[in-house]
TORLO-246846 format. One record per atom (N, C-alpha, C): x, y, z; residue in one letter. Coordinates in steps of 0.1 Angstrom, whole numbers, plus 5000, padded with zeros to 4 digits. Layout:
<sites>
XYZa ...
</sites>
This chain:
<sites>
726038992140x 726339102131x 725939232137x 726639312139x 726339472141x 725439482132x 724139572139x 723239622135x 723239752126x 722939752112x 723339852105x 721639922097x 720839872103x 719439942101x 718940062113x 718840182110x 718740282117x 717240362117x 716640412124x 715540462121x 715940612115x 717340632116x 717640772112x 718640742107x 719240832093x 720540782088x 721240912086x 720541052092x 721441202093x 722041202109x 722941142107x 723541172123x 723341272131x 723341402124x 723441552128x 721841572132x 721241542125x 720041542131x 719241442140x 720141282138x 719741252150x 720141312166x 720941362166x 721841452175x 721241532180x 720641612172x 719541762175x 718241722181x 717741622170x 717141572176x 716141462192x 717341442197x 717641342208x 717641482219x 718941562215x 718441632226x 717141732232x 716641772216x 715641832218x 714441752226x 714441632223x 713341562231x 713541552246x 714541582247x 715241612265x 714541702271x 713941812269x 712941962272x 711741892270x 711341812263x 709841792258x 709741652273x 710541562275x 710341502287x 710741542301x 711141682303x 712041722314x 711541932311x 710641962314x 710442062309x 711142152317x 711842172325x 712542212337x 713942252324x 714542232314x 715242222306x 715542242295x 716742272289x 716642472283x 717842412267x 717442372255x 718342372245x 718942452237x 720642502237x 720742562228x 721242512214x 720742512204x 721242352192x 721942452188x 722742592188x 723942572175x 725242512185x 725342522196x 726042502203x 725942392214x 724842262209x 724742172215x 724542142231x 723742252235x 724042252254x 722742262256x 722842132266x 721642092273x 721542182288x 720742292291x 721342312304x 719742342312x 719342372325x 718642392334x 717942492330x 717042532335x 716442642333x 717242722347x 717342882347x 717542982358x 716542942371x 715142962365x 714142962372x 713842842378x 714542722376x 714242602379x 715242552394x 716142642389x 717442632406x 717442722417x 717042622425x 716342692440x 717642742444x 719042692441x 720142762447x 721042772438x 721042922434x 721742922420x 723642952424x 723442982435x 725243022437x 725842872441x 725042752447x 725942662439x 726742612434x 727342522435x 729242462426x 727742402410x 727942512402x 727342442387x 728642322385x 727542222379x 728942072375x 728142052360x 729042022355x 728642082338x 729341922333x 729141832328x 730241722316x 729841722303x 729941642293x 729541652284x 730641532277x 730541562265x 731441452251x 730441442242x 731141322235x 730241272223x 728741232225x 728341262217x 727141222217x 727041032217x 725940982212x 725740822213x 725840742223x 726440842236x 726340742252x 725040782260x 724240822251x 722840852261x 721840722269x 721840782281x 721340922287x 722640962293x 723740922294x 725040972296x 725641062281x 725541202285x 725341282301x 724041382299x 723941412289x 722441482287x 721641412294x 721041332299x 720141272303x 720141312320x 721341372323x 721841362334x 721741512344x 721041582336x 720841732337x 719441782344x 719841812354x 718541842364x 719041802375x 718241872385x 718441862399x 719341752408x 720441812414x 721041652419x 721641612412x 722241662398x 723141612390x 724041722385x 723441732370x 724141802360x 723841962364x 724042062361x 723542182355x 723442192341x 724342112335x 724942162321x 725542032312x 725242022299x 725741902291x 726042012283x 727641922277x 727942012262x 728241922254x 727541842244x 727141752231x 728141782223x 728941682221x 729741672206x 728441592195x 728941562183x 728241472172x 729041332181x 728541252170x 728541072173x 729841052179x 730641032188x 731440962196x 732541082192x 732541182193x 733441322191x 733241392201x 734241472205x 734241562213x 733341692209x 732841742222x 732341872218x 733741982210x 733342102206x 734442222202x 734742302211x 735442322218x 736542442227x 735442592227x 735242592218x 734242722220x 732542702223x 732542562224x 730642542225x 731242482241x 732442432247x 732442442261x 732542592271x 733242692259x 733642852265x 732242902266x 731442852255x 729942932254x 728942892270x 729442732271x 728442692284x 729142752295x 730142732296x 730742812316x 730142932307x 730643062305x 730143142303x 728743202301x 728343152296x 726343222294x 725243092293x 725942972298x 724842892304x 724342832320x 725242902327x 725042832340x 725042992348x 724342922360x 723743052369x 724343152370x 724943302370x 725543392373x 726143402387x 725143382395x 725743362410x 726343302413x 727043162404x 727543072411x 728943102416x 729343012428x 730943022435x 731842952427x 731242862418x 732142832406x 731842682398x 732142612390x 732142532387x 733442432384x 732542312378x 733042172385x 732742122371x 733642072364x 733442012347x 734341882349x 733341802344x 734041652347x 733741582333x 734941532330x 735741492314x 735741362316x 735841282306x 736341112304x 737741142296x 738441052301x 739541052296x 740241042286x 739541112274x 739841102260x 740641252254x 741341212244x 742341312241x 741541412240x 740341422228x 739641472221x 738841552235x 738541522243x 737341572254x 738141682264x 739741592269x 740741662279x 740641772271x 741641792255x 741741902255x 740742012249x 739541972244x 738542042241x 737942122251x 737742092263x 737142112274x 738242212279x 739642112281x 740542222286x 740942362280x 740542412271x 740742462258x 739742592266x 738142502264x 737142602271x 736942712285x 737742592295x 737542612306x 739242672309x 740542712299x 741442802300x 740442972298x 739842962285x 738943012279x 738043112291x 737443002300x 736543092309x 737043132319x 738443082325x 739043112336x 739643222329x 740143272320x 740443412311x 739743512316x 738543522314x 737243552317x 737043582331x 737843522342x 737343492351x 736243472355x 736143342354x 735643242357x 736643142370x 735843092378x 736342982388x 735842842383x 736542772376x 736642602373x 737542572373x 737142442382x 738242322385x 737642192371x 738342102370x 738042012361x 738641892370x 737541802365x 738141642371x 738241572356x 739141482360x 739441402341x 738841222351x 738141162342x 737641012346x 738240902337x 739140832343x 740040732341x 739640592351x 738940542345x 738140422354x 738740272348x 739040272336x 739140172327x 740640022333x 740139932331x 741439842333x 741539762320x 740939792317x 740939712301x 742339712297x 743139822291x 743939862285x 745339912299x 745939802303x 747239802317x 747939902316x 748739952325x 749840012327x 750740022314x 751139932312x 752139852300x 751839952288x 750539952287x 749939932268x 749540112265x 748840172283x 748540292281x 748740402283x 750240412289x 751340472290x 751040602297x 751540752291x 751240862295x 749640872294x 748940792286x 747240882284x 746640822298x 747140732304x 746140652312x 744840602312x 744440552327x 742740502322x 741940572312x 741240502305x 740140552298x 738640582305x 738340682300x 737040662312x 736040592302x 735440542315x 734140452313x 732940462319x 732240392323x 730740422332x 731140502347x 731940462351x 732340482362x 732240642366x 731740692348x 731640872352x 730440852358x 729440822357x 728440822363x 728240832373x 729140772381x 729240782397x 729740892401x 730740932392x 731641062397x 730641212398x 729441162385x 728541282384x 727841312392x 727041182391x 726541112409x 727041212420x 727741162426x 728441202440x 728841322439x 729141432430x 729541562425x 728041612425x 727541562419x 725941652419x 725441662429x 725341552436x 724641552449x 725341662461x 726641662461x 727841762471x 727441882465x 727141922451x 727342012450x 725642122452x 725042002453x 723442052455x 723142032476x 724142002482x 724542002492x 725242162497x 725842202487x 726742362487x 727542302490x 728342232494x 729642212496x 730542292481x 732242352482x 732242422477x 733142362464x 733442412456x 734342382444x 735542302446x 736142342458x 737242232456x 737242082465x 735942142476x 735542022482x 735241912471x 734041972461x 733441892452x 734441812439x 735141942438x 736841892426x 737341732435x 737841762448x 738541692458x 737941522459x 736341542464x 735841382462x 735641362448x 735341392438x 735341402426x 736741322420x 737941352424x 738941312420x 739341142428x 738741162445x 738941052452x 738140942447x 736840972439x 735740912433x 736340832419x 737240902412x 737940812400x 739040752409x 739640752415x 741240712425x 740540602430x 739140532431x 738640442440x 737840292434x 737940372424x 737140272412x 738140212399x 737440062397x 737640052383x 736439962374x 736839992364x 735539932353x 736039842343x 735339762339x 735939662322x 734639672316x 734939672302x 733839592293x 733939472289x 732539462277x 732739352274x 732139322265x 731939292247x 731139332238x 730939212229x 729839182221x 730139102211x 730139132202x 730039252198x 730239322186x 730639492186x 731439562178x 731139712178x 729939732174x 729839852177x 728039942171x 728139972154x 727339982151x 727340082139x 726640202138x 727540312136x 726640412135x 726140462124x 725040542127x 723940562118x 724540632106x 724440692093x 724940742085x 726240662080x 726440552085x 727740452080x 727340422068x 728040352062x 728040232051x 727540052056x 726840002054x 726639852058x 728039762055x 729239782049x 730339752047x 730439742063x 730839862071x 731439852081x 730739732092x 729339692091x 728939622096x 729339462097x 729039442078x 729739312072x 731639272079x 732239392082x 733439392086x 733939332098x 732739392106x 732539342121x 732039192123x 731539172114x 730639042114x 732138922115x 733038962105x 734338862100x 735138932117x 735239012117x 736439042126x 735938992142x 735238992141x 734438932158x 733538822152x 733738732154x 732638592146x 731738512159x 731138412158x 730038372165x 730638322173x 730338322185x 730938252201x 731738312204x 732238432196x 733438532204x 732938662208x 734138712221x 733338822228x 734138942233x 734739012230x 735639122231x 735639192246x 736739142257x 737039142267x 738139312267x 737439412276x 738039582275x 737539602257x 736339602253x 735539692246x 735839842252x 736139902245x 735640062248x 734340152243x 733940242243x 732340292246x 732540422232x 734040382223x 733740432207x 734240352200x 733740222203x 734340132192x 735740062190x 736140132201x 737640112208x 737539952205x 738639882202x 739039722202x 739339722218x 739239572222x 739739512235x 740839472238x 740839432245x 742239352249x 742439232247x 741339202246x 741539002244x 739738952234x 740138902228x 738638772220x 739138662229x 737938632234x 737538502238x 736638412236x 736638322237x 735238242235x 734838122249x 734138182254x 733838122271x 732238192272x 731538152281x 730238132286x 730138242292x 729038282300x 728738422309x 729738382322x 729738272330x 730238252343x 731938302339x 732438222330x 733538262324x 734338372323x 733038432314x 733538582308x 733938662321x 732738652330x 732538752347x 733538692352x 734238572349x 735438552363x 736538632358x 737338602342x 737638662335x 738038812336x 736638892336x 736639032338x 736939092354x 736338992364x 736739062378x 738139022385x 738738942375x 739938852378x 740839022376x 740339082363x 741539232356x 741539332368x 739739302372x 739339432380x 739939462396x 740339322395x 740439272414x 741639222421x 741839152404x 743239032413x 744539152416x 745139212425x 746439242432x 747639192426x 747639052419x 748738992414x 748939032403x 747739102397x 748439112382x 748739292381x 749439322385x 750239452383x 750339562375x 750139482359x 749639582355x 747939642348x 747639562362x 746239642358x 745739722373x 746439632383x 745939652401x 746139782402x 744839852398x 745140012403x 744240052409x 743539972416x 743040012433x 742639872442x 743039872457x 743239802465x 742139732470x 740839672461x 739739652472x 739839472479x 739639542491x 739039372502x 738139362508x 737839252507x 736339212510x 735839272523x 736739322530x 736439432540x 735739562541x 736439632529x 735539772518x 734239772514x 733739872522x 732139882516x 732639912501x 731339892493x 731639932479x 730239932473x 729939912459x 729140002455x 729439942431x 728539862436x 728639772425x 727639832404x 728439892396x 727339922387x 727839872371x 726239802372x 726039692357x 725539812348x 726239892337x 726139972329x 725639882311x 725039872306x 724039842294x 724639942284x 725939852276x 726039962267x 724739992256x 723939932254x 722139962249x 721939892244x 722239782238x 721639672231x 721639512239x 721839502253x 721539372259x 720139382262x 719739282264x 718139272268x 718039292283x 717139322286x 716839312302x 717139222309x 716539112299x 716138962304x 718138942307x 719138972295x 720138942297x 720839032311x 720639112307x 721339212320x 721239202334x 720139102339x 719339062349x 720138952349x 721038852338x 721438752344x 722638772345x 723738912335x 724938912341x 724938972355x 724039022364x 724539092369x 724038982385x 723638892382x 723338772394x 724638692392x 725138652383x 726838622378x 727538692385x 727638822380x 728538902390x 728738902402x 726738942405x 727438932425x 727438812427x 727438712424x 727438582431x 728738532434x 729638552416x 731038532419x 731838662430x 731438762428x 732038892434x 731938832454x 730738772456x 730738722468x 731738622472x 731738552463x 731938332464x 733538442464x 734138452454x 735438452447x 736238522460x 735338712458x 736138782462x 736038862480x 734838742484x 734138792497x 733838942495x 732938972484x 732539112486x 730939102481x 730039202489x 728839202491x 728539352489x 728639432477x 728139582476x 726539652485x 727439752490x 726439812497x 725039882489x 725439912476x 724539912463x 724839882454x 723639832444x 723839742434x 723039872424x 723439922417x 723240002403x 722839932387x 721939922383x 721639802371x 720739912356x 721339972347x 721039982337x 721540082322x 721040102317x 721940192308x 722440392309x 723340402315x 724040512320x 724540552310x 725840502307x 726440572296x 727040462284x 725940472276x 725640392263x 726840392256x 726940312245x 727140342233x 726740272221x 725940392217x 724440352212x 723740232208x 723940072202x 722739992208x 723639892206x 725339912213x 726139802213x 725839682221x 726239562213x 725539462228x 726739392238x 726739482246x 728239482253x 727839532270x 728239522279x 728139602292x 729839622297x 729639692307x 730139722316x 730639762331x 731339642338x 731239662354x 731939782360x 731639812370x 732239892378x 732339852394x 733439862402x 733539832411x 733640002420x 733240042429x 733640152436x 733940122448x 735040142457x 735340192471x 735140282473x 734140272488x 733640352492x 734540402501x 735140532498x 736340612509x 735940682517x 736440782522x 735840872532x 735941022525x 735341062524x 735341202519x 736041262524x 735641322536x 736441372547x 735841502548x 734641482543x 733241612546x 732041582557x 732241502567x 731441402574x 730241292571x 729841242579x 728941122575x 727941142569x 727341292567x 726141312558x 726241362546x 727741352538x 728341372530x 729341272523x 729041172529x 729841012524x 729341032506x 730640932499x 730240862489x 728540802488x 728240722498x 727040662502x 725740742501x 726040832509x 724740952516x 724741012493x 725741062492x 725641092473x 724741062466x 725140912468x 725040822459x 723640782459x 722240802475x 721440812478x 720340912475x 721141012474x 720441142473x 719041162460x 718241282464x 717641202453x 717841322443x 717241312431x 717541322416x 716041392410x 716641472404x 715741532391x 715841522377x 715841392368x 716641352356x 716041272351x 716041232341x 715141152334x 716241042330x 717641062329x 718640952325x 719040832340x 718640942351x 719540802360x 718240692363x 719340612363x 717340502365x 717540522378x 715640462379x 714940452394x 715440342402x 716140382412x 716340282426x 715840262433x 716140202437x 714740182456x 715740242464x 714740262479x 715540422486x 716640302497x 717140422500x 718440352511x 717640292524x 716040312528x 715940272534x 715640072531x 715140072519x 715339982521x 716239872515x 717439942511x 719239852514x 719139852529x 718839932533x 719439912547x 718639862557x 717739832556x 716439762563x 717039612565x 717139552576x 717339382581x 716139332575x 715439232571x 714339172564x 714439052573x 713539022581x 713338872586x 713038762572x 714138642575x 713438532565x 712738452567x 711838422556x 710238342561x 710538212566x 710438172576x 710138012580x 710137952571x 710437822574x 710937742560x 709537572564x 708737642559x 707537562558x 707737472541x 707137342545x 707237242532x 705337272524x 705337332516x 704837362507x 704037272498x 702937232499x 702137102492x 701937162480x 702737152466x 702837162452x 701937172450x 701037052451x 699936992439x 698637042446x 698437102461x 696937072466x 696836932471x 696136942481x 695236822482x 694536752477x 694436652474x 692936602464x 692036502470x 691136572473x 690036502484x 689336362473x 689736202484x 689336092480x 688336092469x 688235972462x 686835962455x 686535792454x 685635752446x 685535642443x 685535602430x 685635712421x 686035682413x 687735572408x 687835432405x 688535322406x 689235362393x 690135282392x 691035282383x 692435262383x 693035122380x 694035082379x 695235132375x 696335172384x 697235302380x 698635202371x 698635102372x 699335002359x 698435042351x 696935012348x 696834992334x 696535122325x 696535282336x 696735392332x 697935382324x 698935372332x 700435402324x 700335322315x 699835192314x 700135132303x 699135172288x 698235252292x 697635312281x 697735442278x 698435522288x 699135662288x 700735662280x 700935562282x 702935602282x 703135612269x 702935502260x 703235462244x 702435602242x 701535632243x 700935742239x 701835892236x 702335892251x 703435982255x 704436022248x 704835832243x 705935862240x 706235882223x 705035832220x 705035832204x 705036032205x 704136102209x 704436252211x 705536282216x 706236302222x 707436272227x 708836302208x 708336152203x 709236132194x 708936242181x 707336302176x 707136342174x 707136512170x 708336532185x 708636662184x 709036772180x 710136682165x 710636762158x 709936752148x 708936712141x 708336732128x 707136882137x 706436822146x 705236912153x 705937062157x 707337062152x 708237202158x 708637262143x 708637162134x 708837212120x 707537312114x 706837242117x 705037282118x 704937392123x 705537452134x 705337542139x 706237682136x 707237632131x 708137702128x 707437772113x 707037692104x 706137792098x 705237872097x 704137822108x 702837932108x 702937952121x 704037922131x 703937982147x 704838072149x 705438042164x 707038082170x 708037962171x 707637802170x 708437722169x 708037672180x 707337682191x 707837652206x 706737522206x 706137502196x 704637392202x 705137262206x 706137192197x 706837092200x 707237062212x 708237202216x 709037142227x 708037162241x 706737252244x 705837262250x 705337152250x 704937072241x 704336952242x 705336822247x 706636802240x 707136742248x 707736782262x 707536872271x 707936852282x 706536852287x 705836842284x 704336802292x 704536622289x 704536582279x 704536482278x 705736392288x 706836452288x 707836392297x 707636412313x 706836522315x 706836532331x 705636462336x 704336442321x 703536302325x 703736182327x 704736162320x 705836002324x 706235982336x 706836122340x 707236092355x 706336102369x 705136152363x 704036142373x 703336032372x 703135982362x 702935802361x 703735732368x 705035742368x 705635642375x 705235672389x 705235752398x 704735822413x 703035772412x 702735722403x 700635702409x 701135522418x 700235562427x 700235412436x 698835412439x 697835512440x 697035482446x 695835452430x 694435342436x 693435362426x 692635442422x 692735572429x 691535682431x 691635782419x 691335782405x 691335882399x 692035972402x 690936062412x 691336172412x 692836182417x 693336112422x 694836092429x 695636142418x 695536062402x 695936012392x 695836182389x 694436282388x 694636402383x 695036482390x 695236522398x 696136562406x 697536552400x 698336452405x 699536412397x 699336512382x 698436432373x 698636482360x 698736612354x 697736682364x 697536842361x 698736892367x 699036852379x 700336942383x 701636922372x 702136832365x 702536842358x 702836862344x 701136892340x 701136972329x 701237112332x 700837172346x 700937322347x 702537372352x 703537282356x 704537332359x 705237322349x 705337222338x 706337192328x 705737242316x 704437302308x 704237382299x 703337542303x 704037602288x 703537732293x 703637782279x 702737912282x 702637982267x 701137892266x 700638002253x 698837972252x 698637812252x 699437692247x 698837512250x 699137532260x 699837522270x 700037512282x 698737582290x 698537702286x 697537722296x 696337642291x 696037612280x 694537552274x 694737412277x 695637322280x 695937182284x 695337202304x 696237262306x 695637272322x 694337322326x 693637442314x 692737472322x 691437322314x 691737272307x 691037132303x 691537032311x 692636972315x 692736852321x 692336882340x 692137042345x 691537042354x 690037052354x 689837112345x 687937102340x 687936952342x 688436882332x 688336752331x 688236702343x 689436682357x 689136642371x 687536672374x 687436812374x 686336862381x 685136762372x 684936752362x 684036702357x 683536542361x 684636492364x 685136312367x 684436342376x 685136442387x 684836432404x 682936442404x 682336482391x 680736552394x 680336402391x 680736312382x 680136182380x 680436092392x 680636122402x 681536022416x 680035932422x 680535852430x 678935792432x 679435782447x 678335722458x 678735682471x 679635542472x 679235482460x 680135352466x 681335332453x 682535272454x 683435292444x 682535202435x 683235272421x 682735212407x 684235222395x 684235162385x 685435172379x 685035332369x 686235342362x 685735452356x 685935372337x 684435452329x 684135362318x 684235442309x 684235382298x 684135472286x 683135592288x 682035572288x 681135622286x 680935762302x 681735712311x 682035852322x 683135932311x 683735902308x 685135982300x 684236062294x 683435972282x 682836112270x 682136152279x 680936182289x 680636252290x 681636362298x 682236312305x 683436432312x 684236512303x 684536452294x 685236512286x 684336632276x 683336632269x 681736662268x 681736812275x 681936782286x 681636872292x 682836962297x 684236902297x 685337012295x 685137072287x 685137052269x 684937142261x 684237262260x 683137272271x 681937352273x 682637452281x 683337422294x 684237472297x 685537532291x 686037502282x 687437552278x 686637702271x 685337682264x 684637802257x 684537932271x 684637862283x 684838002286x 686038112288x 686938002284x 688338112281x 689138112266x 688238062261x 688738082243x 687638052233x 687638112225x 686338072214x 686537992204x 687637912204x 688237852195x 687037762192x 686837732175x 686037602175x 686437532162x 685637422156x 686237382152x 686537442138x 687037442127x 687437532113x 688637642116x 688637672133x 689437822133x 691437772135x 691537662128x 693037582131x 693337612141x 692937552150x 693537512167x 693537332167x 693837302182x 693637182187x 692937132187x 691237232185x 689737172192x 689437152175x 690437142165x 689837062154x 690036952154x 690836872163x 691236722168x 690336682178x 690636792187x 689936752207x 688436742200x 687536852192x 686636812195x 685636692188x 686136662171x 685736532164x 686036422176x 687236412182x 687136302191x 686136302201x 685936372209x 684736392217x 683536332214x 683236402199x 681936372198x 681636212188x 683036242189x 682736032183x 682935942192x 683635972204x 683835892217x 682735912226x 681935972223x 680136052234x 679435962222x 678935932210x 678535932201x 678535712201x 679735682201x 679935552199x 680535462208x 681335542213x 682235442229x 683235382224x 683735432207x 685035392201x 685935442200x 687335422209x 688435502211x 688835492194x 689035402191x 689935372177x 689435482162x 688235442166x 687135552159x 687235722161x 686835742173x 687135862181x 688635932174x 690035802176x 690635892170x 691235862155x 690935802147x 690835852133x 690136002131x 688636002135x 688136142136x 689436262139x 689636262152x 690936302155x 692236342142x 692436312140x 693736282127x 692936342118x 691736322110x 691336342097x 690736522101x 690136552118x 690136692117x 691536752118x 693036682122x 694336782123x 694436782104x 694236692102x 694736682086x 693736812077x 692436822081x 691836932074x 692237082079x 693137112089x 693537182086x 694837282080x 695137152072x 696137232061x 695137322055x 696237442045x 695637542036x 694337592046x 693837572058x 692637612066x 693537792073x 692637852072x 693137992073x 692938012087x 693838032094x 693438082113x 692738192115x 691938122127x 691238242127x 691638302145x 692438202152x 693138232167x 694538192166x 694938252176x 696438252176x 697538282167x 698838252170x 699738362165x 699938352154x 699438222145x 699338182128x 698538312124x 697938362133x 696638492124x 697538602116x 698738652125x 699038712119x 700838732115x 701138572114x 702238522106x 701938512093x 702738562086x 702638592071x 702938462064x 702538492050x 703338352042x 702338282036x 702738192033x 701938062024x 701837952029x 702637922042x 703337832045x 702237692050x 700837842055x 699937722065x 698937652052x 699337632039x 698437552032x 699437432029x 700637412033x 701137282030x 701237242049x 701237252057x 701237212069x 699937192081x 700037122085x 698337092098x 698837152111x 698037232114x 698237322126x 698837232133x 699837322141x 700737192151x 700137172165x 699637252171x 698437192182x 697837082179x 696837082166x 695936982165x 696236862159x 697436862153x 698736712148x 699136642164x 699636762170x 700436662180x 699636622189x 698336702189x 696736652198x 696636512192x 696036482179x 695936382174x 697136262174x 698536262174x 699436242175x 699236112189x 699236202199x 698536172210x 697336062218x 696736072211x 695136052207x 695335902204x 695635892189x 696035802182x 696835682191x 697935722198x 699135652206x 697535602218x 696935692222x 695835562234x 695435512226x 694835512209x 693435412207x 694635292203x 695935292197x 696735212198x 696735082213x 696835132223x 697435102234x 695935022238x 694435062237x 693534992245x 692934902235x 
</sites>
């Protein structure tokens, strides 16, 4: 469901607001709010006769293009409200009385929207009136919407302005002159194309939650809107397919030659190029990081192409849609020489707080030797002991144990799902399943052989706070076994256990204070301890075990993430650590 909860619900002022905070992180930077222009300070441009390059539109795609203003980019943004064009006279106002007086002219670069062309063109008739010298580039990147469907308006622009700003700002902070910079500017959209891709429209702030509910029925669960546009624009196609899918899908529009009416630029895996994953603002990192390993991987496998840069984040938004957007660029020749490439641009560096941070060209272009491919001992060594012990009659008193937790998983996840995050369960079962498989691998009788094995496989297969408190206890635990070791072998007895065990506990206090009343685990681990040190009765030991997980129903936490999960929940439930501890427990005194 489109997100319809807003921290602000006056659009107009979120608007004012957003840019105003553009000066307060970029103090180099000058707002005028009746007329929405973000522009430089005088004093801040070391070369003010410069080609000024000015864009602007709707607001809601930030840090595109406000964000984009400062050195090496922008001179000038002119802000419409939420996904609207600026007005004809707040573009006449910026060429005119916002950008340097000296300059040789300027360079205003549009997306290809009715509302933007003619607004802008409106302005910039307006200042050439005036005389004024502006050229205008219009950005048409889009393949979403073919030949066929988008007739006279053509491409729609999309991210791909970014790059055009990119490479324009940099030329023009170069001096190169107005029509130089008009010229690659235009070669810069003629070289590129982009798609989206969304699973829902946005909602904007000051809406009605209707429009939300709307989106919810019109785009439903497992479907994903293939050519999204960046105002809510519909796609071209709902699908319902996976990530690998969707990316073949989308570079299939961007790339394939055969399909005609979308093939509107020629790239072969021959063409340098220049790859960028745009975040319409609401994917996660964590997700954006995996489309864009999808992309190059098929972009290589599929289309033999390997970008000379890879560009990864949110450029030009629309505002916290959860959707992205590819771009492909060929890299052409300018025809301004080699220290004026697309490339050398695209390099350059930046004064802006909207373009994210890249690493430098030196190191794209740096050869990196790969490391020797040395075999890697996982677990450590584990130096002999004498400590004895039968690795049948381990598994046979480990495994039932295992597995009764194991089966356990979903009640000990229910448990958690009330007073946790849910994850104790399945944490516990893959510790318990990767100790199964390290049981089967013990051959030798040496203990410590056996912990070895076991710890490595509690520390690779769980994680999150049990995970770390299981490993840093079942290696205490080794270390403890290894202190009781004698010169000549001996079996290992009840009574080495409790005291090893005894003495992990003493240990785990130095990395948690958990004790027993505070609902953790150590209201299971530790009753058993001190009845298995106390008597030498497993069976005993774990009833103890069970009757401390059971006392902590209605027991108020005093560690971990129950402290400050809300609710009622933890007086009908037993902390799920110390159930599935006991759980556990229980399944050995079963088995010996």
């Amino acid at each position: 469901m489109s997100a319809a909860k807003h921290y602000l619900t006056d659009p107009t002022h979120a608007v004012l607001s957003s840019l105003n905070a553009l000066t307060k992180t970029n103090p180099s930077l000058l707002l005028d709010p009746t007329n929405k222009i973000i522009y430089r300070n005088p004093s801040s441009i070391a070369f003010p006769k410069n080609v000024a390059v000015v864009c602007g539109g709707g607001s809601g795609h930030e840090p595109g293009f406000a964000g984009f203003v400062g050195q090496g980019l922008l001179t000038a943004c002119v802000a419409g409200t939420i996904f609207a064009s600026p007005g004809a006279e707040q573009v006449r106002t910026c060429l005119q009385n916002r950008l340097p007086q000296g300059s040789q002219g300027v360079l205003v670069i549009a997306t290809n929207y009715t509302g933007d062309v003619l607004n802008f063109g409106m302005g910039i008739e307006k200042a050439r009136a005036l005389g004024k010298k502006v050229e205008m580039v219009v950005v048409g990147d889009d393949v979403g919407v073919g030949r066929a469907k988008s007739g006279k308006v053509g491409r729609r622009g999309l991210s791909g302005t970014a790059l055009v700003v990119k490479i324009c700002g940099a030329l023009a902070e170069q001096s190169v002159d107005l029509e130089g910079c008009a010229k690659v500017g235009r070669l810069v959209v003629d070289s590129m194309v982009s798609l989206g891709a969304s699973l829902s429209r946005v909602h904007v702030p000051g809406k009605g939650i209707e429009e939300a509910r709307e989106e919810e029925e019109r785009l439903g669960p497992g479907l994903v809107e293939v050519g999204m546009g960046i105002h809510n624009e519909p796609g071209c196609e709902k699908v319902e397919t996976d990530l690998p899918g969707l990316i073949k899908i989308m570079l299939a529009q961007m790339l394939d030659q055969n399909d005609t009416d979308r093939a509107y630029v020629k790239i072969e895996k021959s063409d340098d190029t220049v790859l960028l994953l745009n975040n319409f603002g609401g994917v996660s990192n964590l997700e954006l990081g995996a489309i864009l390993d999808e992309a190059t991987n098929q972009l290589e496998k599929t289309y033999g192409i390997k970008p000379k840069r890879i560009i990864q984040g949110t450029l030009f938004g629309s505002l916290d849609g959860p959707g992205f957007i590819l771009t492909v660029l060929k890299l052409s020749d300018t025809g301004l020489g080699s220290s004026k490439s697309m490339l050398e641009a695209l390099d350059a560096p930046i004064n802006a707080i909207g373009w994210p941070h890249c690493v430098s060209r030196e190191t794209w272009e740096t050869t990196y030797k790969p490391l020797p491919e040395e075999k890697e001992d996982e677990e450590g060594e584990s130096q002999p002991s004498n400590l004895k012990l039968d690795p049948q009659k381990l598994k046979q008193t480990l495994e039932p144990a295992l597995k009764k937790l194991i089966a356990a998983e979903v009640e000990i996840t229910k448990y958690d799902t009330v007073v946790g995050d849910g994850d104790c369960g399945l944490g516990l079962k893959r510790g318990a399943e990767a100790t199964l498989t390290a049981l089967d691998e013990l051959q030798s009788d040496d203990m410590m052989h056996a912990f070895s094995k076991i710890c490595h496989s509690i520390e690779t297969s769980m994680d999150g706070t049990s995970g770390a408190l299981y490993a840093i206890f079942f290696n205490s635990l080794a270390s403890n076994m290894r202190s009781l070791d004698s010169s000549t072998p001996q079996p290992v007895t009840t009574e080495m256990w409790a005291k090893a065990l005894s003495m992990s506990i003493e240990g785990l206090g130095r990395y948690t204070s958990a004790q027993p009343g505070d609902r953790t685990l150590m209201d299971a681990l530790v009753p058993f301890v001190d009845e298995l040190k106390q008597s030498g009765n497993v069976k005993k030991a774990a009833e103890k075990a069970e009757a401390g997980a059971e006392k902590t129903k209605g027991m108020k936490a005093n560690l971990g993430r129950s402290v400050y999960v809300g609710g009622k929940g933890f007086e009908e439930v037993p902390d799920p650590g110390a159930y599935g501890l006991a759980i556990f427990l229980s399944g050995i005194a079963d088995a010996v």
